[in-house]
C-alpha positions in Angstrom: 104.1 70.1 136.5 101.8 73.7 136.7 105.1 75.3 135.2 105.6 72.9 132.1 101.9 73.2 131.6 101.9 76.8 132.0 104.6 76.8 129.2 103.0 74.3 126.6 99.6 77.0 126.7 102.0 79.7 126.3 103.7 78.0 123.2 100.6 77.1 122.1 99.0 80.7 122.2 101.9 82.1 120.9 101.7 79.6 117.9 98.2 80.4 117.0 98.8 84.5 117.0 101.3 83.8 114.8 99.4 81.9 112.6 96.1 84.3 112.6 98.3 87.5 112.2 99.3 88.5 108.9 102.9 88.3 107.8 104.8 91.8 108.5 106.6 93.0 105.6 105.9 90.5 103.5 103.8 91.9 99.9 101.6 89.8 97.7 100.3 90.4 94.3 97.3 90.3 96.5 97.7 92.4 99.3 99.6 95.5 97.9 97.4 98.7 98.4 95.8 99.4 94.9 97.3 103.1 93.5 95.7 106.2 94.9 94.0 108.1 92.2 95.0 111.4 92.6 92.7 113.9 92.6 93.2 117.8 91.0 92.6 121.0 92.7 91.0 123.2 89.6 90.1 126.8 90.0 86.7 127.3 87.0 87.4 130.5 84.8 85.5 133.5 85.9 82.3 131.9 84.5 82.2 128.8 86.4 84.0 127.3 83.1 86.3 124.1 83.9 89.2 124.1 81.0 91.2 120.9 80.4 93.4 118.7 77.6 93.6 115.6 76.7 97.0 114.2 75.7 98.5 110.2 74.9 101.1 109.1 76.6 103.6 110.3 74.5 101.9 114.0 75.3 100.5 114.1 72.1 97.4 115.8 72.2 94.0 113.4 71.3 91.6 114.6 68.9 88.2 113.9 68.9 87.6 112.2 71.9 84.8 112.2 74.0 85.2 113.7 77.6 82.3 112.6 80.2 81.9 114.8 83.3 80.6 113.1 86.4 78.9 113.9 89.8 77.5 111.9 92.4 78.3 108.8 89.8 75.6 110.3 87.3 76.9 111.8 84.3 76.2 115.5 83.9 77.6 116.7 80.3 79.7 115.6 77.8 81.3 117.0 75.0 84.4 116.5 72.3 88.3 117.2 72.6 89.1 119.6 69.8 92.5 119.5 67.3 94.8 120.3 70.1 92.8 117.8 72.7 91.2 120.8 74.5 87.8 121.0 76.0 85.7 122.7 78.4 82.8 122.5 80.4 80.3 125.4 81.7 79.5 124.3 85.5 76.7 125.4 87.8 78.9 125.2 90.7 82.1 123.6 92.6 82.6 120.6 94.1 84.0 117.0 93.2 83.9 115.7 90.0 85.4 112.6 87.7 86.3 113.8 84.4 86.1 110.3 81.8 87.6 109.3 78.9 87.6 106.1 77.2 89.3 103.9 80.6 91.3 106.7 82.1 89.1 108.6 84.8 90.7 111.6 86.9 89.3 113.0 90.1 89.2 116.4 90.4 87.5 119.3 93.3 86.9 122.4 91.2 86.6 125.7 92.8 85.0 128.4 91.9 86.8 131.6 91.1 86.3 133.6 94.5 86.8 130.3 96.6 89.7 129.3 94.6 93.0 128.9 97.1 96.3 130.1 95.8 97.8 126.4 94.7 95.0 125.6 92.2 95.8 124.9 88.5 94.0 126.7 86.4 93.1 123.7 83.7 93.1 119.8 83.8 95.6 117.4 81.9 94.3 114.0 81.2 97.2 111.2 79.8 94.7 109.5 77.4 95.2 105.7 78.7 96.2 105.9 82.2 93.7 104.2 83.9 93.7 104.9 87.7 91.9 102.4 89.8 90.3 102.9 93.3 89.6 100.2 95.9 87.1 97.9 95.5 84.2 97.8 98.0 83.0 95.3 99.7 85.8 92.7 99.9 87.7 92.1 102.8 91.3 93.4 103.5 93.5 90.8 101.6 95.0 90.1 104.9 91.8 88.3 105.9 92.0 86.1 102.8 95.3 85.0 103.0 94.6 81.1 103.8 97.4 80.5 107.0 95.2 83.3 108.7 92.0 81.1 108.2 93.9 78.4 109.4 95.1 79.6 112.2 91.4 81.0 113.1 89.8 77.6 112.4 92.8 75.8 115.0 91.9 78.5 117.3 88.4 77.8 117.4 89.2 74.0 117.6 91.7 73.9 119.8 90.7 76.7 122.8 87.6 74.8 123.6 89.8 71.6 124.0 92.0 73.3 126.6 89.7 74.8 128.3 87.6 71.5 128.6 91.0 69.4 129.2 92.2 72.1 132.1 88.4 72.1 133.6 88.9 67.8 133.5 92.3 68.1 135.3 90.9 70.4 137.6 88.6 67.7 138.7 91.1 64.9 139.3 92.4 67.3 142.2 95.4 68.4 140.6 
């Protein structure tokens, strides 16, 4: 009797794990990691000047556009692709900085000239169009939303109390 017990709590534990874990190698619209947004490694002109083009998908370049540089998430300058979709920026130093376009936006860490190492372009291409999304903050993994793991953490939390109280009631009827 202790044996067929034993086995019913461990089928029963085993059920609800498999319930409250997320499916393994299954993907869902959902749950897919979003794109990483790739981000450039730019070595500035001798004068701390960041050079860069602006090209369609087609590699076309886009005239005329305006090119927003960011920092921090707080604009810094902005300026106007020329003819052939180039523009430039002056910067006071290096670091990390979005360059924006209309929807596309492209990380990038500039370097200064000195600090620049060996493997750093020397300009910027932005396809015109391409948007690159990060992750959004403050949701929870989609593994957490997927509705048989709040199932199986609502049966849990119903049904662990009940065998606990049910072995504690057994317990007291001397068996």
């Amino acid at each position: 009797m202790q044996r067929a017990r034993y086995l019913i709590h461990t089928a029963f534990f085993l059920a609800v794990v498999g319930l409250v874990l997320p499916p393994i190698g299954v993907t869902t619209a959902r749950g897919n990691p979003p794109p990483r947004t790739n981000v450039f490694e730019i070595a500035l002109g001798k004068q701390n000047e960041l050079r860069g083009q602006l090209v369609n998908r087609e590699g076309q370049p886009v005239e005329a556009a305006v090119v927003v540089l960011i920092r921090d998430g707080k604009a810094q300058v902005s300026t106007v692709s020329d003819q052939h979709g180039r523009f430039s920026f002056r910067l006071r130093q290096g670091g990390t900085y979005q360059l924006v376009s209309g929807d596309t936006i492209v990380g990038l860490r500039a370097w200064t000239h000195n600090a620049a190492p060996p493997n750093c372009q020397s300009e910027v291409l932005i396809v015109y169009g391409q948007v690159a999304r990060g992750q959004q903050s403050g949701l929870p993994p989609a593994g957490l939303l997927n509705p048989w793991f709040v199932a199986g953490v609502v049966a849990a939390a119903v049904a662990v109390p009940v065998l606990i109280h049910q072995n504690r009631v057994d317990r007291g009827k001397g068996s």
